[in-house]
SEBAVEX-279488 format. One record per residue (C-alpha): z, x negated, y negated. Coordinates in steps of 0.1 Angstrom, whole numbers, padded with zeros to 4 digits, always signed. Last residue first. Layout:
% residues N
ZXY...
//
This chain:
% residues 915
+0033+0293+0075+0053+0273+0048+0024+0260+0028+0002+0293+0028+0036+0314+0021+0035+0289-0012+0000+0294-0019+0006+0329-0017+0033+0329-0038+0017+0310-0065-0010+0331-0065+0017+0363-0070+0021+0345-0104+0029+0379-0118+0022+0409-0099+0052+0412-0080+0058+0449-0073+0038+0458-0046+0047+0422-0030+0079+0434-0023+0073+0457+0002+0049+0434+0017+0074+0406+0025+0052+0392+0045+0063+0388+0082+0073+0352+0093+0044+0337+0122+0056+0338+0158+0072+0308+0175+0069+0291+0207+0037+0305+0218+0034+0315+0258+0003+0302+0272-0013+0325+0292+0002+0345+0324-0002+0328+0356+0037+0330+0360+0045+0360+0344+0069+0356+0314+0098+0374+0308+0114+0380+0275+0153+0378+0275+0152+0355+0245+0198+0342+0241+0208+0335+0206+0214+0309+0184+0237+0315+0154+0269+0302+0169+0254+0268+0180+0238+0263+0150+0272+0257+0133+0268+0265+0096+0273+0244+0066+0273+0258+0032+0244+0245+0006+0233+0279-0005+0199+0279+0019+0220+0277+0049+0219+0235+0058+0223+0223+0096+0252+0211+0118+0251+0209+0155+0222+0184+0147+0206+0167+0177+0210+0199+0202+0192+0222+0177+0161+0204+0182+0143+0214+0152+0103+0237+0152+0076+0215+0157+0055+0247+0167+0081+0268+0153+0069+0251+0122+0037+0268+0125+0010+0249+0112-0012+0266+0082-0002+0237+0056-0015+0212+0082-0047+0229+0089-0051+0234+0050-0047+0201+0044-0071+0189+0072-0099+0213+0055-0092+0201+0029-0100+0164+0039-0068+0144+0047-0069+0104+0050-0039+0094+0029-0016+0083+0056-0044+0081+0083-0047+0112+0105-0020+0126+0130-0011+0141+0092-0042+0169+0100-0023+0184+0128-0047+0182+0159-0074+0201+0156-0085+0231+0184-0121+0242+0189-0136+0211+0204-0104+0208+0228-0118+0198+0256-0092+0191+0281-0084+0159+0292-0091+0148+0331-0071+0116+0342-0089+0101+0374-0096+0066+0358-0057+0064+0341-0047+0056+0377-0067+0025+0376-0062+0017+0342-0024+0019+0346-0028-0010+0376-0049-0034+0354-0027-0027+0327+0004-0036+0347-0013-0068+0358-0019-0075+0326+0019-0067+0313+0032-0094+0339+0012-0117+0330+0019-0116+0294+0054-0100+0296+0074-0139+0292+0086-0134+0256+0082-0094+0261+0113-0094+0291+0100-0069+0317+0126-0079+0344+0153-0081+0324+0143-0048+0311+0143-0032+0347+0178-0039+0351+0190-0028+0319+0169+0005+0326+0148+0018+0295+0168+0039+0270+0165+0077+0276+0137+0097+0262+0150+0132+0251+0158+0165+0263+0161+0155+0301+0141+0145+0334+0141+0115+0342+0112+0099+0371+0112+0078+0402+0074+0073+0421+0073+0061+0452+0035+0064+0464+0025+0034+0441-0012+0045+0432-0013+0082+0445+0019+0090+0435+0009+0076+0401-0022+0096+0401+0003+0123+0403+0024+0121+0376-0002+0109+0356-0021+0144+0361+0010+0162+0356+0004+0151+0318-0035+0161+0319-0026+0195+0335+0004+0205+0314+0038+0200+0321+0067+0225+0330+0102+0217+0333+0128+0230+0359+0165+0221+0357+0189+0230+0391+0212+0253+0390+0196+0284+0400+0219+0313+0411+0224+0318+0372+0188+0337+0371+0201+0378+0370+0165+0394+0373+0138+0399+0346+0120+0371+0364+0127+0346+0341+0108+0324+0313+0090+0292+0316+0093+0280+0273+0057+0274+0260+0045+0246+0244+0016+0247+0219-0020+0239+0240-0041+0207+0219-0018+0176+0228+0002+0190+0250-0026+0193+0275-0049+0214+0298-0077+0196+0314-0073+0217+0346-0055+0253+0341-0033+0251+0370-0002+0241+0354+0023+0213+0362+0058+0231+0375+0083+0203+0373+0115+0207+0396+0154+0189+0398+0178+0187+0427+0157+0198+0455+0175+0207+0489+0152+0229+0502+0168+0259+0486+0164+0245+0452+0129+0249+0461+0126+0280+0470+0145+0296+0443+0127+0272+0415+0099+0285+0429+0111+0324+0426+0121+0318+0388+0089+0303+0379+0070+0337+0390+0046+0334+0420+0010+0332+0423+0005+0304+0398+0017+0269+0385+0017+0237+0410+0052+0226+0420+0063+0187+0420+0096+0185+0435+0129+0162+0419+0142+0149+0450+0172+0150+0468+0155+0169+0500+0121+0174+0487+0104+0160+0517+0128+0168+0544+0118+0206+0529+0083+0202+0539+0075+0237+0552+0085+0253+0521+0097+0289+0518+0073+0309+0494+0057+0305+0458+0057+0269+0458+0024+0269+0447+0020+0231+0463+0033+0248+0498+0042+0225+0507+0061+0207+0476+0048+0175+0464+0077+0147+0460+0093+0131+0426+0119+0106+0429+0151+0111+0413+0169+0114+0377+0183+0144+0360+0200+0140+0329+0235+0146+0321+0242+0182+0307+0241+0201+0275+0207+0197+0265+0194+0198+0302+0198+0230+0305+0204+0234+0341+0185+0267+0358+0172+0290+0332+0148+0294+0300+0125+0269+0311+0117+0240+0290+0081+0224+0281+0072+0189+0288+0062+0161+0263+0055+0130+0286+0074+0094+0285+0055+0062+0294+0076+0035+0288+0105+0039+0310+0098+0011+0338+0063+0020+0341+0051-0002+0369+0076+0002+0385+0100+0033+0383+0113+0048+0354+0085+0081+0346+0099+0096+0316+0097+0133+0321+0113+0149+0282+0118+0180+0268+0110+0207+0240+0131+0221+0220+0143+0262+0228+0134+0283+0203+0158+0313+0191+0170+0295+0159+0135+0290+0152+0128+0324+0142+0162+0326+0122+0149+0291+0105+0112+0312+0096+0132+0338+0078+0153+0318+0061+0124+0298+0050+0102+0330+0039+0132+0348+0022+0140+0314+0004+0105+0311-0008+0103+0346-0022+0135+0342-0042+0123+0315-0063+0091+0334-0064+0108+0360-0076+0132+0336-0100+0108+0320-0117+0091+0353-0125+0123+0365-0141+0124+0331-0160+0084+0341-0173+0096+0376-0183+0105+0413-0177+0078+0417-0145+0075+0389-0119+0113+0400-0112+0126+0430-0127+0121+0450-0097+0140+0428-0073+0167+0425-0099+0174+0463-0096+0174+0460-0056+0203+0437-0057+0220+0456-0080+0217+0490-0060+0231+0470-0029+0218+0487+0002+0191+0464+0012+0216+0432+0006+0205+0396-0007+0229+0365-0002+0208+0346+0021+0178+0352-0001+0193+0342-0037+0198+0360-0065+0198+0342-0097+0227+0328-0114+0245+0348-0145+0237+0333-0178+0269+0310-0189+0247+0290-0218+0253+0263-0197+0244+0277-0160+0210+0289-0181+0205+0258-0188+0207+0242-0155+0178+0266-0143+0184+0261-0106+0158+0240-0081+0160+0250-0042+0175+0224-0022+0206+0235-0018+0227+0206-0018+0230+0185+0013+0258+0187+0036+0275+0154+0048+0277+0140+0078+0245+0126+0095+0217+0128+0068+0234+0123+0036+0256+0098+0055+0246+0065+0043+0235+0079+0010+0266+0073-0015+0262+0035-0001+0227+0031-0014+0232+0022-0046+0264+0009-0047+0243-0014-0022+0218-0024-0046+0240-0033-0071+0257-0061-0046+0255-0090-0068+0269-0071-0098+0269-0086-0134+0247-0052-0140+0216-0054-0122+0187-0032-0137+0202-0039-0168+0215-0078-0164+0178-0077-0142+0159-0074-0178+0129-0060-0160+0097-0084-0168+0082-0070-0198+0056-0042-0206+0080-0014-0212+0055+0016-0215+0081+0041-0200+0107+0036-0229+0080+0045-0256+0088+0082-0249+0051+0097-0240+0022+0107-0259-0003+0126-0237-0033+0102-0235-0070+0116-0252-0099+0104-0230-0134+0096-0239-0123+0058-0248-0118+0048-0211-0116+0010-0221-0124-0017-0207-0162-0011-0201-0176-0025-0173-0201-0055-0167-0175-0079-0158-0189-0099-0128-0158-0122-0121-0125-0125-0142-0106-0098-0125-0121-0107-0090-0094-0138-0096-0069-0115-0081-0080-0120-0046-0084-0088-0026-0064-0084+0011-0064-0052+0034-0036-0035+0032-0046-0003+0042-0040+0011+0012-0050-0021-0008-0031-0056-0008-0037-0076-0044-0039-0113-0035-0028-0149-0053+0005-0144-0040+0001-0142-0006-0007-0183-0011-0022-0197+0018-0014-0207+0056+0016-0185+0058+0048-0198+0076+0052-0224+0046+0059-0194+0023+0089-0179+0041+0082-0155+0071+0105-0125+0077+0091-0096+0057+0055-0112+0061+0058-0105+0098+0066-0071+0094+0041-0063+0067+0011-0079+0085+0029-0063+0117+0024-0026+0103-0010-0027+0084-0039-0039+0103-0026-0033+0131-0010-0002+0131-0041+0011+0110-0064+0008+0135-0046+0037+0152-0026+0039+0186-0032+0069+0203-0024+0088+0237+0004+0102+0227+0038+0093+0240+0072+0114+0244+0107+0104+0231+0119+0139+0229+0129+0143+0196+0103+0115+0179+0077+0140+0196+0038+0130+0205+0052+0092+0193+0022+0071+0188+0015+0044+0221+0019+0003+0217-0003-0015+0240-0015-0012+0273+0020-0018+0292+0034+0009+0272+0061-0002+0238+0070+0027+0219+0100+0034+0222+0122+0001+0232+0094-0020+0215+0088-0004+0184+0120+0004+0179+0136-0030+0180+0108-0043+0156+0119-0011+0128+0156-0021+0135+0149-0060+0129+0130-0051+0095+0162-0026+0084+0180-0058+0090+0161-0077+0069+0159-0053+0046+0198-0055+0040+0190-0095+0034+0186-0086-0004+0162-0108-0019+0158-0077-0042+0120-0075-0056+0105-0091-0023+0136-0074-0001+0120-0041-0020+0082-0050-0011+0090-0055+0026+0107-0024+0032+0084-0004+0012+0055-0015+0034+0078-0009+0066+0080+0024+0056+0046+0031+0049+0031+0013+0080+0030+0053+0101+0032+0046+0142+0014+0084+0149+0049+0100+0142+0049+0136+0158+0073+0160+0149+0061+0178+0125+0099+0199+0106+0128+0175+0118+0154+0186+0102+0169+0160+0071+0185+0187+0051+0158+0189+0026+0131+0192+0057+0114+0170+0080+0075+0160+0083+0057+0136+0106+0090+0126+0117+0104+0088+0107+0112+0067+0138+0142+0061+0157+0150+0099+0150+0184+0096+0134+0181+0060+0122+0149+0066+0108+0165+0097+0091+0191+0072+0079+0166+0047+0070+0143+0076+0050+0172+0083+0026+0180+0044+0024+0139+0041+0009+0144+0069-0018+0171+0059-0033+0163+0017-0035+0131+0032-0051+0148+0053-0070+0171+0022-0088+0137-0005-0086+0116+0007-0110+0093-0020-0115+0058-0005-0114+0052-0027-0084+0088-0015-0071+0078+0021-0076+0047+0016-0054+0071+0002-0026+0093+0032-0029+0062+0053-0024+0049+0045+0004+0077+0065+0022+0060+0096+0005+0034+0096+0038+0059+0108+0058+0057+0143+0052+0085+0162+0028+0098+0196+0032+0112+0224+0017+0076+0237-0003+0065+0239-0039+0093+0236-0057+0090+0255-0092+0100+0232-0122+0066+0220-0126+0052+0253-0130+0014+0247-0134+0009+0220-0110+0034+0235-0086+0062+0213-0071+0060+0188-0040+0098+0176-0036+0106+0136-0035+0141+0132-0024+0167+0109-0033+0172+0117-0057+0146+0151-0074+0116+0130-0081+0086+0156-0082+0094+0173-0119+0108+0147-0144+0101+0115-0121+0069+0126-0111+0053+0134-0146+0067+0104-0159+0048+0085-0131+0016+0104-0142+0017+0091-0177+0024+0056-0164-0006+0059-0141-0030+0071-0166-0020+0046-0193-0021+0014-0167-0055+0027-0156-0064+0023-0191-0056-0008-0198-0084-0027-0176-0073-0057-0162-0092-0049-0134-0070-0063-0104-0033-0056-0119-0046-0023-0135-0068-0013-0105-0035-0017-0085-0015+0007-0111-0046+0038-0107-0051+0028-0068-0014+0034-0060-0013+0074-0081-0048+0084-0062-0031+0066-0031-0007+0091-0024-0024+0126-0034-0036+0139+0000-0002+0138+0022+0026+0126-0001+0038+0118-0037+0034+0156-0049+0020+0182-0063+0006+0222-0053-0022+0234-0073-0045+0235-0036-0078+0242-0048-0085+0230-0083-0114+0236-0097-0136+0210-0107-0166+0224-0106-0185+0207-0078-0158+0187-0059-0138+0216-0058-0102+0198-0055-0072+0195-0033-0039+0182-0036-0035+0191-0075-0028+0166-0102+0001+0166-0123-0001+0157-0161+0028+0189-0167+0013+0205-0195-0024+0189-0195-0031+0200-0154-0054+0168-0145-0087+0175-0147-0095+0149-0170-0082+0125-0147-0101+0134-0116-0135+0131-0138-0126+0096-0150-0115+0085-0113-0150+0097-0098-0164+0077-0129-0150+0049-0124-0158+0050-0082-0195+0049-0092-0192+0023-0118-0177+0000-0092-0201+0007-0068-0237+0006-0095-0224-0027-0105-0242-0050-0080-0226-0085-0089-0217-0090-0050-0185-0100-0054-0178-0079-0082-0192-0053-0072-0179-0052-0034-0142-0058-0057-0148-0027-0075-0159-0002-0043-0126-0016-0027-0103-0014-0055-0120+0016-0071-0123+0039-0038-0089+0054-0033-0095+0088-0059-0118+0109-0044-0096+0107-0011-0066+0110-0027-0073+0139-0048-0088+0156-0019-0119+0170-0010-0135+0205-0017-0174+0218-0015-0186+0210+0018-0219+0214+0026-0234+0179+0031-0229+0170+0067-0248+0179+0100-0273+0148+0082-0300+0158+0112-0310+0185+0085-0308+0164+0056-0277+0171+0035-0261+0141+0029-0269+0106+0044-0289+0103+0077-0275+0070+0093-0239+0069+0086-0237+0106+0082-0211+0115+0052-0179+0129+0049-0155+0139+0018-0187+0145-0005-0180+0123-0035-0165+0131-0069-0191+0124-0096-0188+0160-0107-0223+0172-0105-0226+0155-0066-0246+0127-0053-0214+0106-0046-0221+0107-0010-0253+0098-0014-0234+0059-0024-0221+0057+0012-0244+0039+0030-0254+0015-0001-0216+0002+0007-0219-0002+0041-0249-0025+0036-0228-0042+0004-0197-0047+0034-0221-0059+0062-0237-0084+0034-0201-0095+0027-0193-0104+0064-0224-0124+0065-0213-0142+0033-0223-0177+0048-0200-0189+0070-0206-0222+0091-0173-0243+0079-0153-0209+0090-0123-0233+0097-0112-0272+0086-0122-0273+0056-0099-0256+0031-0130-0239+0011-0137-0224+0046-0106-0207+0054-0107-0194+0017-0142-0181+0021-0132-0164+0052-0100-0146+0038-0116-0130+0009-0148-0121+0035-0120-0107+0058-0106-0085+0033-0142-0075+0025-0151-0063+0062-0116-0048+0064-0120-0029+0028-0153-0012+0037-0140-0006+0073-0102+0008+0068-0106+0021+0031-0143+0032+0029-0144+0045+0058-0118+0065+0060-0123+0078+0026-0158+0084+0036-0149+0102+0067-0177+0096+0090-0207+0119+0107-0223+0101+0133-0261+0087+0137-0247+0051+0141-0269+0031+0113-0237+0002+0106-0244-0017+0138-0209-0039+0150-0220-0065+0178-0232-0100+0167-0217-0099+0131-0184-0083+0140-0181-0105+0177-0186-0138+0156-0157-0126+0131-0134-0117+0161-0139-0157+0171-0128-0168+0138-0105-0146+0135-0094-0156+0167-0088-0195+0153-0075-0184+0123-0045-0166+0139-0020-0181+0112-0005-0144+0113-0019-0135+0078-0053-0148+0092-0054-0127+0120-0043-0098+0098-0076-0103+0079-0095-0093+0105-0075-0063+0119-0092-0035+0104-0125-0049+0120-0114-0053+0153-0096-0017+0151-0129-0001+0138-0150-0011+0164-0185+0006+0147-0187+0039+0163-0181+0056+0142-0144+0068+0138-0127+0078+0113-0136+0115+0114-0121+0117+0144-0086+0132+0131-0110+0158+0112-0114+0173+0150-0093+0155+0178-0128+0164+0196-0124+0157+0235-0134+0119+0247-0170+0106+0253-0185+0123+0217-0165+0091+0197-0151+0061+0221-0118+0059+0221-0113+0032+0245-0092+0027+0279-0059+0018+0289-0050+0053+0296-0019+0055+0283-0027+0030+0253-0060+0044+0243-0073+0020+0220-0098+0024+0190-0132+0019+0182-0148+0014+0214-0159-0024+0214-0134-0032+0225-0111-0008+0244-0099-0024+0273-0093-0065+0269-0096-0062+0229-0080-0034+0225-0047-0056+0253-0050-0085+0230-0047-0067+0201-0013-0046+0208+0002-0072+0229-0007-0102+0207+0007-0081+0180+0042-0076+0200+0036-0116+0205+0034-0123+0167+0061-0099+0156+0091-0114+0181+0077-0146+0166+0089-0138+0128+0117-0121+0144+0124-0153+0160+0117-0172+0124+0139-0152+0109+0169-0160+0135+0162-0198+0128+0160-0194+0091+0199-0173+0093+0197-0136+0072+0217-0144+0040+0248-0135+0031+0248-0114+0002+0267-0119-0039+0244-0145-0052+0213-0141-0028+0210-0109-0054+0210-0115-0087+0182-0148-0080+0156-0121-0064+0155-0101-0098+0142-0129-0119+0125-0149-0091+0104-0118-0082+0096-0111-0117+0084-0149-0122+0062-0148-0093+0046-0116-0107+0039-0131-0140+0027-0161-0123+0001-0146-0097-0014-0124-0135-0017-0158-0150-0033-0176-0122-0060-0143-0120-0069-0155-0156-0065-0131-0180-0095-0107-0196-0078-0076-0206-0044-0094-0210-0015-0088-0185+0017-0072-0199+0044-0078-0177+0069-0057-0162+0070-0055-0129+0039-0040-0124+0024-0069-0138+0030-0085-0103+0061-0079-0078+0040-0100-0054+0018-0086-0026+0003-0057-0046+0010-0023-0030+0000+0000+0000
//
């Protein structure tokens, strides 16, 4: 995400046409300003223990890269359960997910300049000889242009900036000859159509070989994109001018940045989510830090520090006053409504804020960022990773966590500001994740639920191109790197720039002199260094009276209501709204505020949809309240050893496995498979967990029979071939109508393409030992000594061989009509079509475990035990029945709705969000 030093962003004014050596120094001298405060007053982390985290990192990406490289490359990505390639049109449509891909090995490619970060240079050599022989550009497939532009675009010129170092030192690259920038100014003319539009904004996709809008194109009628991805292109389309001295890039991506700015909302100077890319409209008016505006605010400072061009400075600062008096609410970061600024949008965050803290340090605001980062630790610490999405009182809302870099970027950037050895430490959690969780003999596998443990079969470009060049320059001091960090801007996907581009191929304007700036209080344009006596005040450990109030804002305390209150009305003594929790049918008063609101005035407006969004969130908790979480089959036994962990649905009887030990024991086929009468085999099952195929028979009669047999555990895997977690919601096994508490033993259910591993696995090793519970246990002592990563290599390959040979048989289902949640994408890689999938999501879908938090936030701020509010579903299910949902979508309150006729657009949008 952000610059590699503290730069101009700390403080320091840069002049229009300064030497990069100036801006490197500046940014140098910011870091040594605030860094000297702190290794005052904090025991440092040890060089030798630094340097073993600093290897720990090199052979976990040797694991990840080495094992694409052995069975993915050329595909573009890795499969890590499978051990196989994602290539696009072989495997089932992840819809706008896919969009990344085409077909031009995109992890190689994002990881080129990584290899040189980890003092790799003699396999970046080698991956740059397989780029130029193998990668073709003209692939008739239909790419993201964000995507594109950020991961292949800015890997092919990251890897140029790194090559002609290499080369200029002597030793490596001595045959290079731009080739790597000729693929980048190829790639570039590719996407140009794409900005063939009345606005300037591009066309969010584009066909690599046919353009926009030509028949065999099966692109060019879209008519909205997001902020962000209109709004990434500068640093990468800027730097390919410069480079190349071809102008027409950079003054492309100027001009889709000009027309985003004057559409900004005047009053409040937020920008939307979404956008018409023809008229200018905006689509989605809600605002925020997060999914589909992230990199609009990073790209308008970075262009700054690279440019040297005032004006992006302006814009940005005006923005980040706009954030920090309507978005910022410490430590949280709330979307709001373009148009009402005080008016939250939603009561949740996604992941892709956690960038943010390492933005605010470039800009030199170091007090929220320090917030904002220890309020994502402790839900790390909760979750062992950060949830695609979790509410104001830290529930997890999206589950999944596709292996996101943003908090790790934020983590390095604040020990660069701070020098304080905390982030170390946060570093050394992040590595120790990573390997107990998500660590598979094929590489490193996305988390399908951070509540259960369980694997998806995914593991972006971005992880390594992003994640372990942060997490190895965390812990490595400035002789571990082969050249000076300093003298390079990182983009999004941090993907390296030198900062002398800002002296090379000028041709543009410096300043935008068609816009008019909203004047702001002079304090936010401070242009020097942070006085650190301020920022630090005599005291070494500022940064931890900073964070200590929020070491149990997730655990143990209660969290304020979430919902903004008009603090001037509390002054002036004005009585306080109405809210949901508290509203009553029969109470006269009640109903008489009802109709005032959206009529008498704008506050009484406020206040309906105020209302409005509590009804709908206490409405959708009560839904959720009668959910069961989903649960976990980790396979333990060799070859596996714990790592491969698979999302399986619960069953609303036998042992619930949420408030009782586990269930561990090898897994045997029941005869007969259907389970549906006695079995013949029951030596077979006899103190074993029994595999039980779905159909014929209601769930309750197989558990019957084969708890009768002697089983002490069962999985039902359904019939439907090809069907998986991945594309089918979870469904809870229900009863047969019938008294059920003569089973005792648990029963899960796993889809087709899960069960499949399961058996395959039978197949391959014949004994096969698995856990059942409601969340990934920690891998086996025993077994971990034996799967030690310092001496895995062999080991590991052999394992790989033997996963790819039961991953051969594994049927997925073809999901062309379903789309995974759009934030599986990359952080700011949402089309609006993605951002509407994700706002139409129903959180029952990823709906709370209520086992991990006994205590959870009413709307009002009181705590409330879960336990007493959840009741008992006594719906039953056939057997060979469809898909039972997990959650039903909150009614509109159309009664209501008859009588709000102010801002019911914002409501809508709103309900939209939540549902």
């Amino acid at each position: 995400m952000s610059e590699a030093g503290g730069g101009p962003g700390c403080g320091f004014p840069v002049p229009q046409r300064a030497p990069w050596s100036l801006v490197a120094a500046t940014a140098a001298l910011c870091l040594v300003s605030a860094t000297s405060v702190w290794t005052a007053g904090a025991a440092p982390m040890s060089r030798e223990e630094k340097q073993k985290l600093g290897n720990q990192v090199l052979e976990m990406f040797d694991h990840a890269y080495g094992n694409y490289m052995e069975h993915a490359y050329p595909a573009d990505e890795l499969m890590p359960l499978t051990c196989r390639g994602r290539v696009r049109g072989q495997e089932p449509s992840r819809g706008d997910v896919d969009d990344a891909l085409g077909k031009f090995s995109l992890t190689l490619i994002d990881s080129l300049d990584t290899l040189v970060v980890l003092n790799k240079t003699k396999e970046f050599e080698d991956a740059v000889r397989k780029v130029l022989r193998d990668v073709n550009l003209d692939n008739d497939v239909v790419v993201s242009v964000f995507e594109t532009n950020i991961r292949v675009l800015g890997g092919l010129l990251g890897g140029h900036s790194l090559a002609i170092m290499l080369k200029e030192k002597g030793e490596y690259m001595q045959w290079y000859n731009d080739e790597l920038l000729q693929m980048a100014k190829q790639l570039g003319y590719k996407l140009l159509p794409a900005f063939n539009t009345t606005s300037g904004l591009p066309y969010p996709r584009i066909n690599l070989k046919f353009g926009i809008r030509k028949p065999e194109a099966r692109t060019g009628t879209e008519t909205d994109t997001c902020t962000a991805c209109a709004g990434t292109l500068i640093l990468e389309f800027a730097a390919l001018s410069r480079f190349t001295g071809a102008t027409i890039f950079e003054e492309y991506a100027r001009k889709a940045l000009d027309f985003l700015w004057e559409k900004r909302q005047r009053s409040s100077n937020l920008v939307g989510v979404t956008i018409n890319i023809h008229t200018g409209d905006w689509v989605r008016k809600d605002s925020g830090v997060g999914a589909g505006i992230d990199s609009y605010y990073e790209y308008l400072l970075k262009a700054y520090v690279l440019l040297g061009d005032d004006s992006f400075l302006e814009r940005f600062n005006t923005h980040y006053d706009a954030i920090m008096r309507y978005i910022s609410q410490p430590p949280l970061l709330l979307d709001v409504h373009i148009h009402k600024p005080m008016l939250n949008a939603r009561t949740w965050m996604d992941a892709l804020l956690a960038f943010f803290p390492g933005l605010q340090v470039l800009k030199g605001d170091i007090r929220p960022a320090i917030e904002t980062h220890e309020m994502l630790y402790q839900v790390i610490k909760k979750h062992n990773f950060l949830p695609e999405a979790f509410t104001t009182d830290f529930r997890v809302h999206w589950a999944q966590h596709p292996l996101r870099p943003e908090f790790a970027e934020s983590t390095y950037f604040l020990y660069k500001a701070t020098g304080d050895p905390y982030y170390l430490e946060v570093g050394k959690t992040l590595i120790e994740n990573l390997n107990k969780y998500a660590r598979v003999p094929c590489g490193f596998a996305a988390m399908k639920d951070v509540r259960t443990g369980s694997h998806e079969d995914r593991m972006d470009s971005f992880f390594l191109a992003e994640m372990f060049k942060y997490l190895y320059l965390l812990f490595a001091d400035k002789e571990d790197i082969i050249f000076d960090i300093e003298d390079y801007i990182f983009t999004t996907e941090a993907h390296l720039l030198p900062l002398w581009l800002s002296t090379t191929n000028q041709s543009m304007s410096k300043k935008n002199t068609t816009s008019e700036y909203t004047e702001l209080d002079d304090s936010n344009f401070d242009w020097t260094c942070p006085n650190t006596q301020i920022l630090f005040p005599n005291d070494p450990l500022y940064a931890q009276s900073i964070r200590e109030p929020l070491k149990n804002v997730v655990d143990k305390s209660c969290p304020r209501g979430i919902i903004r209150v008009r603090e001037e009305s509390f002054r002036s003594g004005a009585k306080p709204p109405l809210r949901a929790r508290d509203f009553m049918a029969t109470n006269p008063e009640h109903l008489e505020i009802l109709k005032k609101m959206g009529a008498a005035s704008s506050i009484d407006a406020e206040d309906g949809l105020r209302f409005m969004q509590e009804m709908i969130e206490l409405s959708s908790q009560q839904q959720k309240e009668q959910q069961l979480p989903p649960r976990a089959v980790q396979i333990v036994s060799h070859p596996f050893f714990g790592r491969v962990v698979l999302t399986a649905g619960p069953a609303q009887f036998g042992l619930d496995l949420s408030k009782h030990k586990e269930t561990r024991g090898f897994v045997a086929s029941s005869k007969p498979y259907n389970g549906c009468s006695e079995l013949t085999n029951p030596e077979a099952v006899m103190g074993k967990i029994a595999l039980i195929q779905r159909g014929q028979c209601m769930f309750a009669e197989k558990a019957r029979n084969i708890q009768n047999a002697g089983a002490i555990g069962g999985i039902v895997i359904d019939d439907n071939e090809g069907s998986s977690s991945d594309t089918a919601p979870l469904f809870q096994m229900a009863g047969d109508g019938k008294d059920t508490d003569d089973i005792k033993i648990p029963m899960l259910f796993l889809f087709s393409k899960e069960g499949s591993i399961i058996l395959d696995a039978i197949r391959e090793y014949e004994e096969v030992e698995v856990l059942l519970s409601d969340k990934a246990k920690d891998r086996d002592p025993e077994m971990e000594n034996e799967e030690q990563p310092s001496s895995e290599n062999d080991s590991q390959n052999q394992s790989a061989e033997q996963m790819t040979s039961i991953s051969q048989e594994v049927d997925l289902i073809d999901q062309e009509s379903l789309e995974e949640s759009s934030l599986n994408s990359h952080p700011e890689s949402l089309s609006p079509a993605d951002i509407d999938n994700a706002a139409s999501v129903s959180p029952s879908e990823q709906n709370s475990n209520p086992a991990e938090n006994h205590e959870t936030t009413s709307l009002d701020g009181e705590c409330t035990d879960l336990d007493n509010q959840l009741q008992e579903q006594s719906e039953t299910e056939e057997d060979s029945s469809p898909n039972v949902s997990w959650g039903k979508k909150v009614q509109p309150i159309d009664s209501i709705l008859a009588d709000w006729n102010e801002d019911i657009e914002a409501f809508e949008m709103m309900e939209k969000d939540e549902l």
